[in-house]
NUMARBA-510044 format. One record per residue (C-alpha): residue in three letters; x, y, z. Coordinates in steps of 0.2 Angstrom, whole numbers, plus 5000, padded with zeros to 4 digits. Layout:
residues N
<pt r="ALA" c1="X" c2="Y" c3="Z"/>
...
END
This chain:
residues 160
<pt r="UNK" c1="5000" c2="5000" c3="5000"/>
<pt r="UNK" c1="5008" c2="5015" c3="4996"/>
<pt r="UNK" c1="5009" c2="5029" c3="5008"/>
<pt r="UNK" c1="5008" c2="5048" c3="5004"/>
<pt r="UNK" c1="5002" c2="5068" c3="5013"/>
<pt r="UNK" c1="4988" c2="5074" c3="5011"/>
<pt r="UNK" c1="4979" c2="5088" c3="5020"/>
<pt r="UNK" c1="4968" c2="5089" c3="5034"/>
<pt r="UNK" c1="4959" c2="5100" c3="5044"/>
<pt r="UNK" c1="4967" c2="5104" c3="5060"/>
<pt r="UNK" c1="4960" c2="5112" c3="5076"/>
<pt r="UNK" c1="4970" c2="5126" c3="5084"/>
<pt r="UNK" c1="4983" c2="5128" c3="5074"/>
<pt r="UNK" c1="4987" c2="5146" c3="5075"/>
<pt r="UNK" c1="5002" c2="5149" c3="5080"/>
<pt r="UNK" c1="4998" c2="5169" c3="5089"/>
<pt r="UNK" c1="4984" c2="5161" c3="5101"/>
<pt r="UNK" c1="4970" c2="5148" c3="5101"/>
<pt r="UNK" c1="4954" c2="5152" c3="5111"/>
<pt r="UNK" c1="4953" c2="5144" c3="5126"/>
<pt r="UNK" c1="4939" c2="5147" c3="5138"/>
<pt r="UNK" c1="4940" c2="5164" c3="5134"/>
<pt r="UNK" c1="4959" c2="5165" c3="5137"/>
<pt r="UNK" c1="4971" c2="5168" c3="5124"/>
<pt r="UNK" c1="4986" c2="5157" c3="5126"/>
<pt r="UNK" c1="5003" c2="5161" c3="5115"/>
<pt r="UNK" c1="5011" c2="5145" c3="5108"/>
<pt r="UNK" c1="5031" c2="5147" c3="5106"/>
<pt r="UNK" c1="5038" c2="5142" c3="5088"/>
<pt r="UNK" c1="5057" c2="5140" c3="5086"/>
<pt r="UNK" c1="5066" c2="5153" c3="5075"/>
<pt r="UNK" c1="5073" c2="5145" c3="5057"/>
<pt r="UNK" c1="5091" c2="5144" c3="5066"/>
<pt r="UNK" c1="5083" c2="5134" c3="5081"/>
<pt r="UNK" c1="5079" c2="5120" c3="5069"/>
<pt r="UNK" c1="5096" c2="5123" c3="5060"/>
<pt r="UNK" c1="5102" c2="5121" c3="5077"/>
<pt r="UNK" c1="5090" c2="5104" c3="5080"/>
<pt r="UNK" c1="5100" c2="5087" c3="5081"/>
<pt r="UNK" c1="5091" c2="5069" c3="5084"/>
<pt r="UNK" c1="5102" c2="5060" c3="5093"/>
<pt r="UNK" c1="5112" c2="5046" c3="5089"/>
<pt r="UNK" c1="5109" c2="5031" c3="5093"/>
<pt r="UNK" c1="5091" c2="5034" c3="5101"/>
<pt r="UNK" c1="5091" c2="5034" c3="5120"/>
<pt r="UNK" c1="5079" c2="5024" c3="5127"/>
<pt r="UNK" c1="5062" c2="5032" c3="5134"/>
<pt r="UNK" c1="5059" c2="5034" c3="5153"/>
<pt r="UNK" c1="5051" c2="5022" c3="5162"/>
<pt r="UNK" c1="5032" c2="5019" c3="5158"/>
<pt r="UNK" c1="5035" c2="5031" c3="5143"/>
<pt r="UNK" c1="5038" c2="5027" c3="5123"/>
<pt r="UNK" c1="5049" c2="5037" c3="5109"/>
<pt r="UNK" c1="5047" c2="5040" c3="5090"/>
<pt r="UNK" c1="5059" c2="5043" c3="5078"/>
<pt r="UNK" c1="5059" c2="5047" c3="5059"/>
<pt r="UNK" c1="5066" c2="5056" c3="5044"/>
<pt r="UNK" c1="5056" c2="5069" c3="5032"/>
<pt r="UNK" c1="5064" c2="5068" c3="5013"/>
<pt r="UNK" c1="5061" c2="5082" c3="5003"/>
<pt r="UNK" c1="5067" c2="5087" c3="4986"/>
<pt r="UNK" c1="5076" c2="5103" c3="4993"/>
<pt r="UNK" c1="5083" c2="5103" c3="5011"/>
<pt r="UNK" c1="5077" c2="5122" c3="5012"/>
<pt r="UNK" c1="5058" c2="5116" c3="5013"/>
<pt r="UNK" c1="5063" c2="5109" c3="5029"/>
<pt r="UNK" c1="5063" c2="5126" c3="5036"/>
<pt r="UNK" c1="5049" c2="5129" c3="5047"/>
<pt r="UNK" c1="5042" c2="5111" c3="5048"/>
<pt r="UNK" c1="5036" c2="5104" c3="5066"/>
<pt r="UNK" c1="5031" c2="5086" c3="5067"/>
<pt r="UNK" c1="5017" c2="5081" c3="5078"/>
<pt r="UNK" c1="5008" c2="5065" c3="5085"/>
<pt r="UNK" c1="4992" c2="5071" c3="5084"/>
<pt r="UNK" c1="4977" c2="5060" c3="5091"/>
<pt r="UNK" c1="4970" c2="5045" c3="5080"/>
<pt r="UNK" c1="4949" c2="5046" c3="5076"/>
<pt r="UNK" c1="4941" c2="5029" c3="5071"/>
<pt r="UNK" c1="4930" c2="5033" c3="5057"/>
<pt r="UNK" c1="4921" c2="5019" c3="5047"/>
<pt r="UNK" c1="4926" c2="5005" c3="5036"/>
<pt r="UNK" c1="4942" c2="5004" c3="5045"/>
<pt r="UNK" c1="4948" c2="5020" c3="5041"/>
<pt r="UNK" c1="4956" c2="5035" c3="5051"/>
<pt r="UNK" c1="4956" c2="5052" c3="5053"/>
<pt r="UNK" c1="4967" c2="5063" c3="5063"/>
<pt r="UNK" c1="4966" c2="5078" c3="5076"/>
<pt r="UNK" c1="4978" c2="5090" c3="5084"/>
<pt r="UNK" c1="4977" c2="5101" c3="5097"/>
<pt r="UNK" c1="4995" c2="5111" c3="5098"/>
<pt r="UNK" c1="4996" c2="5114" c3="5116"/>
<pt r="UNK" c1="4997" c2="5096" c3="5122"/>
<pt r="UNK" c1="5003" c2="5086" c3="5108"/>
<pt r="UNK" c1="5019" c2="5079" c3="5108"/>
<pt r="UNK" c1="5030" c2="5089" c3="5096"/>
<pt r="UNK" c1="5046" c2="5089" c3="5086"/>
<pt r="UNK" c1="5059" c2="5100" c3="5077"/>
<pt r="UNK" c1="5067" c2="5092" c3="5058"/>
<pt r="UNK" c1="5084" c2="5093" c3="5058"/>
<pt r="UNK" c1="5085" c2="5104" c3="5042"/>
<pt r="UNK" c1="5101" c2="5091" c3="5039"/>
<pt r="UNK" c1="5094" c2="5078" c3="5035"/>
<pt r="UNK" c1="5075" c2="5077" c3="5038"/>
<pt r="UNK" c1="5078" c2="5068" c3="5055"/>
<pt r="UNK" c1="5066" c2="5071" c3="5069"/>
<pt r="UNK" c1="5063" c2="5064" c3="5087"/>
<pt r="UNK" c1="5051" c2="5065" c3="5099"/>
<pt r="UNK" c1="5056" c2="5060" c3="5117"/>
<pt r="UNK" c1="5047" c2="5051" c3="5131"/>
<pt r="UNK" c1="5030" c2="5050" c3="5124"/>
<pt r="UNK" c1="5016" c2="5043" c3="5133"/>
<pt r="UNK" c1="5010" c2="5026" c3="5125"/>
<pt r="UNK" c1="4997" c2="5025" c3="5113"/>
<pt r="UNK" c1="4993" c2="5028" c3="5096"/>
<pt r="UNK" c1="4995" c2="5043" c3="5086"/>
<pt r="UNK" c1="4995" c2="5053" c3="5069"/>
<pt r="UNK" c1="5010" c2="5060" c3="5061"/>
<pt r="UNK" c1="5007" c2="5077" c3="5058"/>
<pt r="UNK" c1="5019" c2="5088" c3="5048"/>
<pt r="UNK" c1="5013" c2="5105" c3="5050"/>
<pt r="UNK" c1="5023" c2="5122" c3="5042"/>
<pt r="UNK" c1="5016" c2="5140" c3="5048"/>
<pt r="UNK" c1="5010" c2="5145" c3="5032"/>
<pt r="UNK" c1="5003" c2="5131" c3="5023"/>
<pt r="UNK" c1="4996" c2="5122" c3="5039"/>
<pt r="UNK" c1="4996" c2="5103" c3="5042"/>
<pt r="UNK" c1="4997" c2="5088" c3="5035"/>
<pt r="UNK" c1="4994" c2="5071" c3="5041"/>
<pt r="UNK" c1="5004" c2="5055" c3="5036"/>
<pt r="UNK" c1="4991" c2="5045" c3="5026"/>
<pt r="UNK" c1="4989" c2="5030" c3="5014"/>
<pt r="UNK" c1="4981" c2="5033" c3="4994"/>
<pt r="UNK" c1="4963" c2="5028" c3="5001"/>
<pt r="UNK" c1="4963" c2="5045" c3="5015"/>
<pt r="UNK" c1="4966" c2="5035" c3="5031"/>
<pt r="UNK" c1="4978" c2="5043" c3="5043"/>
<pt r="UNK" c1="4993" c2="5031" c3="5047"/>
<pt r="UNK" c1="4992" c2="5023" c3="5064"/>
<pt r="UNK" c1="5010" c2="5026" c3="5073"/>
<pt r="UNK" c1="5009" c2="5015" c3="5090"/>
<pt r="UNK" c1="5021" c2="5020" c3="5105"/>
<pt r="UNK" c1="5022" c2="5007" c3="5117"/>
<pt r="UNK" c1="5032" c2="5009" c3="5134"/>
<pt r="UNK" c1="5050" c2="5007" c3="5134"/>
<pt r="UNK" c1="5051" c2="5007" c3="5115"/>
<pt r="UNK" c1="5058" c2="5017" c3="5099"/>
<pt r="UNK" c1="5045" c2="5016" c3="5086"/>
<pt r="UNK" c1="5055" c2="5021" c3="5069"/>
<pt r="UNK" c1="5042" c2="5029" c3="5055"/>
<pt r="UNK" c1="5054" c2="5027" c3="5043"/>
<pt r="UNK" c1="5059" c2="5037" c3="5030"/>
<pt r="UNK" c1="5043" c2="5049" c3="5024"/>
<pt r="UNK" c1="5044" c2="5059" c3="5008"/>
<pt r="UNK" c1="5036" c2="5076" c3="5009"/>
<pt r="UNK" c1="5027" c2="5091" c3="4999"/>
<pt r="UNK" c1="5018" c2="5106" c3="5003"/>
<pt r="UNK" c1="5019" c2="5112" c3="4983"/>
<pt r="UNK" c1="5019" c2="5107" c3="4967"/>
<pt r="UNK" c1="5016" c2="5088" c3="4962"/>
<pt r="UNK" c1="5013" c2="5074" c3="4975"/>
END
C-alpha cells in the first residue's frame, strides 16, 4: 500500500493564540536557526520508564523546505470501514523539530498510545501522514520502545 500527505483539517493551529475558555494562550515556535540548530540524537536513548519514543526522517526534494516544519503526534479518530482520521490540538501534543540536515526528527518520552503523524509548516498548515485511500497512518508508542516511521517523503507544493 503506498503511503503519501495529504491535508487535513486541524483544530488550533494558529500559532499567535488559540481560544481557550475565553483566554488567549501564546504558543512558542522556534526561530529557522533553532531548527538549523535541531540534532536527533544518535543512537536513540531509550524512553523513561512507563514512557515510549518515536523517531523518523522527512525527505524532501530541497533541504530548504525543511525550514519551518514541526512534526506532531496528533490523536488518531476511528471513522468507518476501517479508516482513520486525525486531530491535533497544539498545546498538548507531543512535538518535534526536523533537523534541516537531514530530515531527522525525534520526539522523546511520549506517553504510550497511538497517534498521527502530523507535519505542520506556519503558512501552509498541516498535514497528516496517510495511505492513497485518506486513512491517517496509525504510529503505535508502546512503553520502553523506539518506534521508527521510517523514511517519509514530503510536499507542501507542486506535484505529490
Amino acid at each position: 500500500m503506498k503511503k503519501q500527505l495529504l491535508p487535513i483539517i486541524i483544530v488550533c493551529l494558529s500559532l499567535t493564540g488559540c481560544a481557550n475558555n475565553g483566554k488567549i494562550e501564546t504558543v512558542v515556535t522556534p526561530t529557522a536557526n533553532e531548527l538549523i540548530e535541531f540534532e536527533v540524537p544518535e543512537p536513540i536513548p531509550q524512553p523513561i520508564s512507563g514512557k515510549g519514543s518515536v523517531t523518523g526522517q522527512i525527505l524532501t526534494d530541497n533541504s530548504q523546505e525543511l525550514v519551518g516544519l514541526i512534526v506532531y503526534l496528533g490523536e488518531l479518530i476511528q471513522l468507518p470501514e476501517n479508516t482513520y482520521g486525525a486531530y491535533l490540538d497544539t498545546k498538548s501534543a507531543p512535538s518535534s523539530l526536523i533537523s534541516i540536515e537531514n530530515g531527522k526528527f525525534y520526539f522523546k518520552d511520549v506517553e504510550p498510545g497511538i497517534y498521527s503523524l502530523i507535519i505542520y509548516e506556519v503558512m501552509m498548515g498541516g498535514k497528516v501522514y496517510q495511505d492513497t485511500n485518506g486513512s491517517a497512518i496509525p504510529i503505535e508508542v508502546n512503553e520502553g520502545e523506539i518506534t521508527n516511521v521510517g523514511k517519509i517523503k514530503f510536499f507542501f507544493r507542486g506535484n505529490e
